[in-house]
N, C-alpha and C positions, 0 to 999 in steps of 0.2 A: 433667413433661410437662403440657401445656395439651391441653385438648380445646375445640371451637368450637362453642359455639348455633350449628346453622343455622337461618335462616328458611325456610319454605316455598318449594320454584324455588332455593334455591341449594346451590354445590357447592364443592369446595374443590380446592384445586391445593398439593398436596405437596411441597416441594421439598429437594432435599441439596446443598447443594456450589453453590450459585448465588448469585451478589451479589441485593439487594434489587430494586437496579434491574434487573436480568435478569427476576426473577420478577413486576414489575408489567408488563413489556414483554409479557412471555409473556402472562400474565392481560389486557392491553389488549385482544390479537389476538385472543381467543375469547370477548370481550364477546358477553351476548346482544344480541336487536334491542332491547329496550327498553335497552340500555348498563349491566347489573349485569355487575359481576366477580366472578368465582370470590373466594372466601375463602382468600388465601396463608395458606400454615403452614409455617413452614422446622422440618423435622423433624432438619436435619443435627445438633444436639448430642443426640437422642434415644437411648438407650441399643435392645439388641435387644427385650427387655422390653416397653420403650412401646411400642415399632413392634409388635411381637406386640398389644399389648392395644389400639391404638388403635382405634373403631369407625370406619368408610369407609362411605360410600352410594354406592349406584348408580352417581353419576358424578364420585366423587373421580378423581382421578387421580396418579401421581407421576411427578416430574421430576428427573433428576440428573446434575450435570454430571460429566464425565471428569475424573480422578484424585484425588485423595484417598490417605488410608492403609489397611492391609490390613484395619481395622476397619470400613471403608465400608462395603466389599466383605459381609463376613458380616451388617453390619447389613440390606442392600437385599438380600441374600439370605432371611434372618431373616423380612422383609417380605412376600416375594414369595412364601415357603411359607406364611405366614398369612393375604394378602389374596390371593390368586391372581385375583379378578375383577374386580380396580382395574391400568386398563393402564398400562403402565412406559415410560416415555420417556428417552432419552440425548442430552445436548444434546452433540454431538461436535465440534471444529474442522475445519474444509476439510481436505482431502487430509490427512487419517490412516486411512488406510481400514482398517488393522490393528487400531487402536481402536473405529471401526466394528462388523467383526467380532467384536472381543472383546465389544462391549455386545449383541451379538444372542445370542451363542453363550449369555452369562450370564442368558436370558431375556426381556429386553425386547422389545417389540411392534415397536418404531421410534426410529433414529436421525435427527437432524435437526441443521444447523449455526446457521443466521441463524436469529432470531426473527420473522424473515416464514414459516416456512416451518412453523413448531407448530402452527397451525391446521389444517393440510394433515395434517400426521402426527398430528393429533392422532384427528381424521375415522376414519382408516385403524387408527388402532390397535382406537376402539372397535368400526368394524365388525366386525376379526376377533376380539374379545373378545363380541359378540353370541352368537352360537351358543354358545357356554359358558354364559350365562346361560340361554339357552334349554333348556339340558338339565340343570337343576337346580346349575348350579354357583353357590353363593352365596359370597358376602365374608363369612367367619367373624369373629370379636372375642376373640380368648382359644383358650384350647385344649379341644379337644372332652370333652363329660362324658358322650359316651355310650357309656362301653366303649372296652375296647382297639385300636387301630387294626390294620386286616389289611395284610401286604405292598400298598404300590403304591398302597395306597387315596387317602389324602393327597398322592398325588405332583400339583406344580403341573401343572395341564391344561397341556400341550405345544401351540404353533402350530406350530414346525418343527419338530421332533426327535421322530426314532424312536428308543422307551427301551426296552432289551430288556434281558431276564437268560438268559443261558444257564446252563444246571444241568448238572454232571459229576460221572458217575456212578464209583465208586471202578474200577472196567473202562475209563473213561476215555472211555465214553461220552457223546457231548455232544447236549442237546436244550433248545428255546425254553422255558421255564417260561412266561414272560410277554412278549406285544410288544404295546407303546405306540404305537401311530401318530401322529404327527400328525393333526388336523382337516384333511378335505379332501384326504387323503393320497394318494386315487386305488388304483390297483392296479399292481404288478410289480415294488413290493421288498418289505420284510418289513411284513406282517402279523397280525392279530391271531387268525387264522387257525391259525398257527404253531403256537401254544402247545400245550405237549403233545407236539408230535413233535419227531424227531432234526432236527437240521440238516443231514445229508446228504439225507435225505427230504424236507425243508422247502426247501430251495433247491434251483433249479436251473441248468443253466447255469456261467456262469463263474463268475457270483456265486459260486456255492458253496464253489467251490475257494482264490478269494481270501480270504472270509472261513470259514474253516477253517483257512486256514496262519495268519491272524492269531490264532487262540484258541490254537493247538496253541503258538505264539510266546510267549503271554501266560503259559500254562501251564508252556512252558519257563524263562522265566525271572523269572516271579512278578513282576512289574514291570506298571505301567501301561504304555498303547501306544497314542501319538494318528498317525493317518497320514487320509491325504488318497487317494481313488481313485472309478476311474470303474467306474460300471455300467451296463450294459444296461434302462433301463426301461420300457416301454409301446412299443419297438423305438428308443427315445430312448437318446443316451450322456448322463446325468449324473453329476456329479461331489458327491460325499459326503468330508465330514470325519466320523470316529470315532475314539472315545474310548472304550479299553477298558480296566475297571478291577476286577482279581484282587480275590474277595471268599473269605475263609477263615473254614473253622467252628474252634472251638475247642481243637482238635487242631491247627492248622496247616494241613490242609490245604487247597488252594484248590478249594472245592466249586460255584463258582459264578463267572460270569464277567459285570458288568454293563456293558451298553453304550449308548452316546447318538451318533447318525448324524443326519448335518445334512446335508440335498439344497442346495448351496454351489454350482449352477450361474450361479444369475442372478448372486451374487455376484463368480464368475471372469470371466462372460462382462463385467462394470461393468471390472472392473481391468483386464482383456485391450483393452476397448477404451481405460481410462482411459493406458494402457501405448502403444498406438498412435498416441494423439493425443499423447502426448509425444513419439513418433516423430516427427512428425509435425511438430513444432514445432522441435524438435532440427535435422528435414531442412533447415527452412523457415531455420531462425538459421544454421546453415551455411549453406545458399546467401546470404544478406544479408551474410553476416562480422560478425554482431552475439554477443555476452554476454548472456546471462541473469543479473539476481541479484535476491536477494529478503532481505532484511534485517527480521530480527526484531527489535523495539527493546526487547522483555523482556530478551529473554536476551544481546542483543548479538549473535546467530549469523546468518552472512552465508549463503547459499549463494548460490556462483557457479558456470554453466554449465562444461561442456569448454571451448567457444565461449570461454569469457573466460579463461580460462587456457590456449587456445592462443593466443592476439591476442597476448600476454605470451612465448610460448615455455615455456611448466611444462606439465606434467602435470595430467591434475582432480586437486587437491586438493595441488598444488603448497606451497601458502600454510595455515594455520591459517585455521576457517573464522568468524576474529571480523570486526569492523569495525576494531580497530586496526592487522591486518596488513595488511588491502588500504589502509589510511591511511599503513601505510611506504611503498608503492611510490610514490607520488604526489611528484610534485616538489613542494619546500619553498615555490619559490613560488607553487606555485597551491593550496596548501591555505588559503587565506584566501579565496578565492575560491569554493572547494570549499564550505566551513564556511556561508559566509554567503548562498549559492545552498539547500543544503540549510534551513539556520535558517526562511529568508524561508520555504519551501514546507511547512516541517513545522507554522510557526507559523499558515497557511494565506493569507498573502497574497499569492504565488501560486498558480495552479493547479497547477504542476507543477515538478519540478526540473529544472534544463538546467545543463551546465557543459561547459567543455571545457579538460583540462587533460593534462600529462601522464603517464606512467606508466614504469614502469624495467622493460624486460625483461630474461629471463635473460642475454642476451648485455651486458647493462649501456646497452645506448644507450636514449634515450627515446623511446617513441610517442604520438602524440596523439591523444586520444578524445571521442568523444562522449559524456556520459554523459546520459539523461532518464530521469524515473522520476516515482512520485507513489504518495500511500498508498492503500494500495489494503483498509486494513481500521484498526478501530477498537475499543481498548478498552471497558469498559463505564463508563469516567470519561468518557469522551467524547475521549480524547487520541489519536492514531497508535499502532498498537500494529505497523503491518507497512508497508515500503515495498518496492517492485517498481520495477526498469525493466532498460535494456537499454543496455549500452556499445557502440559502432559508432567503428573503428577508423577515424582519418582523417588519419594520415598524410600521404599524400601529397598531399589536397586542402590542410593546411595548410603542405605543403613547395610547392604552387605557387600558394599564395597570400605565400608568402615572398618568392618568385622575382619573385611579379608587385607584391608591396611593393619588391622589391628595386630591377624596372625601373620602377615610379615614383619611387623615390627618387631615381635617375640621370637620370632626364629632369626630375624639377623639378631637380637639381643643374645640369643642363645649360641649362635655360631661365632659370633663376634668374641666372646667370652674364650672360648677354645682357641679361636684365631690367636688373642692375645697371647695366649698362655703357650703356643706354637714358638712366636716369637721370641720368647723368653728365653725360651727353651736355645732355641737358636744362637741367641747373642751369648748362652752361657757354654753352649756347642762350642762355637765358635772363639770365644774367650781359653777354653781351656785346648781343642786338640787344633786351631786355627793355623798352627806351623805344619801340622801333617797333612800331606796330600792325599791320601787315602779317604779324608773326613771331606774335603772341601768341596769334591762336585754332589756329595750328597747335601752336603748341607744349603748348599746354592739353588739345588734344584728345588728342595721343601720350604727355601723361602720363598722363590718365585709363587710355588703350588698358593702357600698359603697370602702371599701379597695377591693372589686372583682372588682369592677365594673375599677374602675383605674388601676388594673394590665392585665385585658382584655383589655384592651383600648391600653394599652401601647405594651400588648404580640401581637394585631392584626399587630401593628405599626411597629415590626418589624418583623413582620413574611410574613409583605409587601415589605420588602424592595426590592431594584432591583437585579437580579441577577450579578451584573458589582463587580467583587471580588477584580482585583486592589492590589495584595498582594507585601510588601515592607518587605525589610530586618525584624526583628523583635528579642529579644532575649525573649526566652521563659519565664524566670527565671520572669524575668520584668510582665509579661504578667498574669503570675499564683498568685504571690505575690498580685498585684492589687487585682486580684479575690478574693484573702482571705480577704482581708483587707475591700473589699465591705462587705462581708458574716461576721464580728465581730459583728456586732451587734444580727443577728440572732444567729451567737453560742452560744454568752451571753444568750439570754435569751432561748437557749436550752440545757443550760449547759452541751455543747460539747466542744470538741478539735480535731481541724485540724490540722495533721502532713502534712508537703510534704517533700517528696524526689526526687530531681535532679538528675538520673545519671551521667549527664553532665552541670552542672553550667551553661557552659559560653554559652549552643548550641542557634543555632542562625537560624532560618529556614525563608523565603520568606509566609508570613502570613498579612490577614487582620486582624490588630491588634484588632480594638473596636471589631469587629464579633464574634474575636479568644476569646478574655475579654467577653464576654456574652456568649461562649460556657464554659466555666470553671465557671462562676457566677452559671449559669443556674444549671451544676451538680453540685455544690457545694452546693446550696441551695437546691434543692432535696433530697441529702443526709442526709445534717441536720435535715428537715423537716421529712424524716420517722428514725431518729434515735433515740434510749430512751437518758433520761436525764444520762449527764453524761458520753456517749459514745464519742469515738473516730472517725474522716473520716479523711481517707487518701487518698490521692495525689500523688501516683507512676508513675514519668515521666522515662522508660529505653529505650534504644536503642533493637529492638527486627528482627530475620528477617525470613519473611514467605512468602510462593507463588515464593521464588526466589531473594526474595527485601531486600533492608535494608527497617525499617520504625520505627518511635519513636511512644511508645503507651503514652498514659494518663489515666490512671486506676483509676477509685472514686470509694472510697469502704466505704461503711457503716455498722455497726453491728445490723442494727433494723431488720424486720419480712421480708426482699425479697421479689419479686412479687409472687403472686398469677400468674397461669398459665393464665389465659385469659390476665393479664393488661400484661403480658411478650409477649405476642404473639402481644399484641397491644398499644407496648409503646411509638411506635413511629407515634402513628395513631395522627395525625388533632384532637383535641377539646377532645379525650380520655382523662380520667383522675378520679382515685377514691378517688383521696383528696377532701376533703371540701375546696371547696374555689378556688380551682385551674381551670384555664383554659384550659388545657391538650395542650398549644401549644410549652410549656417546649422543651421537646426532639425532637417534629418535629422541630423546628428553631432550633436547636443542629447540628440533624444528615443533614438539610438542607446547614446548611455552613460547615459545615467537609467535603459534599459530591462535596462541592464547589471546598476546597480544595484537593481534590482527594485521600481523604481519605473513611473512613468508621468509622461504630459505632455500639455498639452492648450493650445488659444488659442480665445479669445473675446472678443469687441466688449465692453465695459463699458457698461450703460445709460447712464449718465451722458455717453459720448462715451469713446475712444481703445480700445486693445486691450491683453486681459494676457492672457501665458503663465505658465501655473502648472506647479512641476514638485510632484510629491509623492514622496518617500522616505520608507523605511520605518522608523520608530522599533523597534526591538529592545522585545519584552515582559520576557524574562531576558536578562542579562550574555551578550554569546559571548566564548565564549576570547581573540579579539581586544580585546575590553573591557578583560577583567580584565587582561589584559598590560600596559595601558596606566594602568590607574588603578591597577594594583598592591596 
């Protein structure tokens, strides 16, 4: 055991069962004003011994977090009969309220979750430990050397519990020996009053009779007996937990009966409401048709609403409550999707999670969901330790966005059809009166008409596509190369050149390839189109790292005239566009699959003169499943 010099003005803060970083968080929070800190002392390896002999002042205090082994327990017991004037704190998790309970019933002042919130319990503990001080109760060091201790003497000063002994007389007569009140007790349950008389003399009312079948119970079957009941008090109904426990003289018989009653209203009245507002929420996700779930990343334990296992057709609790069973139900191909929407938001480079994939109900067919979520709590390493959100069933918004994929499909198949036969038409236009000037700006003008009409048709076509991203190993190098090789004919006849630079050759990121191939087409034919004859575009792929992240940009840089302020504010707008001829769905299906892939995209003027669009994706910190599939 260590014991701590203190200096003058300082105090120390006790601690069991808490990481280091927990207990200077805690100590930050109750900095004085000139900014000194308590003096930590983690007592958790202390035997009960030290904790008996330890010396405390005034304003030590102890802190201990929830669970541990049954040694804890007798040691902060150990503690609490020896310092009785040093107040007890339980650092408890969210909605355990059972745990709660159990740290108040064991004594302690105050439970608290977050480390914002110790200062606040901390206030509260000492005031109601004041008046203890005030009536001679001091913090002992060791065990008393002044003569034998009398019944009760030593017992820890009680804030809730009333600690009574009933005494039974060999006639079977029963009467209060001893009652304990709590501080502040008030008047109209048991009393200190009591003592000395019978219990049918001493109570009155109903009281009486309920607590008389419980001693005559205890009696009958020599057994402890903890029950929970309401009484009448100051014309108030409260509600009491007790704990009664058969004490036997050395004959056997049970001559005494000890008891501890805890006034447990405010705490019903916190669950009753805590109870309602889950009603309440329960009502609220019913009526929306959404799932609850909340994923514990320690333990791997899922809980999921009724709500989401009725969406599915199961029963609550249909499924095992891990994260690998709800990862069966999921169709094979959108668990890559799944995987790498989750990665991106745990590793924090999004804000939240978003996917929408399918799921296999009991009847065996598939439904489509929404799923959104984000963490919603954090380890004391500083990593996620809890994620939360909510699945919303959709179905049939993406059966009639099928329907309405399906009838654009058939009308560009239908337009597309005429378009051809335009062109035909054209080439043989052209073939025959191509010497005469009179034919040539008509025929020039109906192929432009109809070369828009086909690349609208085709930009509606994918800018329909499903949102189901489905991203596989991929190497970048492969991906970009294609692009240029598409865009050689435009260069040709824009008497341009396309440099690209690699900073990394071989890199190899989890991408939907063709989407990835039409966001590099896409800017690359942009670029050419406002560059003058004769310029250059480049293609800068570097590793770069911002907001915290690593992330690989892709930079298109052209030398022609840059946006104009209005099309820059509006480049990524839907059907915008100041080209002739253009359908302006360009860069919305660009920044649509980049934002797929949890990336981002942005355009700006270059000082130097022309404009780049940079996309950024997100470099992976550790290997995902996907990775390692691929690199084996």
């Amino acid at each position: 055991m260590t014991e701590t010099e203190l200096k003058a003005g300082e105090w120390r803060l006790l601690t069991m069962g808490l990481s280091s970083r927990t207990a200077e968080a805690l100590a930050r929070t109750v900095a004085g004003p000139s900014g000194r800190l308590p003096v930590i002392v983690d007592v958790t390896s202390w035997s009960e011994s030290e904790l008996e002999g330890c010396r405390c002042g005034s304003e030590d205090v102890i802190v201990v977090g929830t669970g541990g082994d049954a040694r804890r327990v007798e040691r902060i017991r150990a503690f609490r009969a020896r310092h009785p004037g040093v107040p007890a704190l339980a650092r408890v998790p969210k909605n355990r309220p059972a745990e709660a309970l159990e740290m108040l019933q064991a004594g302690f002042q105050e439970v608290f979750s977050d480390v914002s919130g110790f200062r606040a319990s901390l206030e509260r503990a000492r005031a109601r430990m004041a008046p203890l001080r005030g009536t001679g109760s001091e913090t002992v060091a060791g065990p008393s050397t002044e003569g034998p201790e009398r019944p009760l003497e030593n017992v820890v000063p009680n804030v809730f519990d009333w600690i009574y002994v009933v005494g039974i007389g060999e006639d079977g007569r029963m009467g209060f020996e001893t009652v304990n009140p709590p501080l502040n007790a008030g008047v109209g349950f048991l009393s200190s009053e009591l003592a000395g008389r019978s219990v049918e003399e001493g109570l009155a009312g109903p009281s009486a009779g309920q607590l008389v079948a419980h001693f005559e119970r205890v009696l009958g079957e020599g057994l402890p007996l903890q029950f929970e009941e309401e009484h009448v008090v100051a014309g108030k109904v409260r509600a009491f937990q007790t704990i009664l426990t058969p004490v036997r003289n050395k004959w056997g018989r049970i001559h005494r009966i000890a008891g501890i009653s805890r006034d447990i209203t405010a705490l019903k009245e916190a669950l009753s409401a805590l109870r309602a507002s889950e009603e309440r929420l329960n009502h609220a996700l019913e009526g929306t048709q959404q799932g609850l779930w909340d994923w514990d990343l320690g333990t791997g334990k899922v809980y999921r609403s009724p709500r989401w296992f009725g969406m599915i057709g199961l029963p609550p609790g249909g499924i095992d409550d891990s994260f690998d069973a709800g990862l069966k139900l999921i169709h094979p191909d959108d668990r890559r999707q799944l995987e790498s929407a989750m990665s991106a938001h745990l590793e924090g480079r999004v804000p939240r999670f978003e996917a929408e994939y399918r799921l296999r109900a009991r009847s065996g067919e598939w439904i489509w969901v929404f799923d959104a979520g984000k963490v919603v709590a954090w380890g004391s390493d500083g990593r996620p330790s809890r994620v939360a959100g909510m699945c919303t069933d959709i179905t049939e918004r993406r059966r009639a966005e099928e329907a309405l994929r399906a009838l654009v499909g058939g009308v560009v198949h239908e337009i597309r059809n005429p378009v051809y036969g335009i062109f035909i038409n054209l080439d043989a236009l052209e073939a025959t009166f191509g010497e005469e000037p009179r034919y040539g700006s008509f025929v020039t003008a109906l192929r432009e008409s109809a070369q828009r009409i086909a690349s609208l048709v085709n930009d509606l076509r994918d800018y329909g596509e499903p949102r189901t991203l489905n991203p596989e190993p991929h190497l970048v190098r492969d991906l970009v190369e294609n692009a240029v090789q598409a865009c050689e004919k435009l260069a040709a006849d824009r008497s341009c050149r396309v440099a690209v630079e690699l900073e990394d050759p071989s890199l190899l990121l989890p991408l939907n390839g063709r989407r990835m191939h039409q966001v590099f087409r896409n800017l690359l034919e942009n670029a050419l189109l406002h560059s003058p004859p004769g310029g250059t575009i480049r293609l800068d792929v570097r590793k770069a790292f911002a907001d915290g992240f690593d992330w690989w940009t892709f930079a298109v840089a052209d030398s022609g005239n840059g946006f104009d302020a209005e099309t820059l504010s509006r480049a990524f707008e839907p059907f915008f566009t100041r080209r002739k001829g253009g359908t302006g769905l360009g860069l919305s299906i660009v920044r649509r699959v980049v934002e797929e892939h949890g990336g981002s995209v942005e355009a700006a003027n270059r000082p130097e003169g022309g404009a780049c669009v940079t996309v950024r994706l997100p470099a992976p910190r550790t290997r995902t499943g996907i990775l390692e599939a691929e690199r084996g």
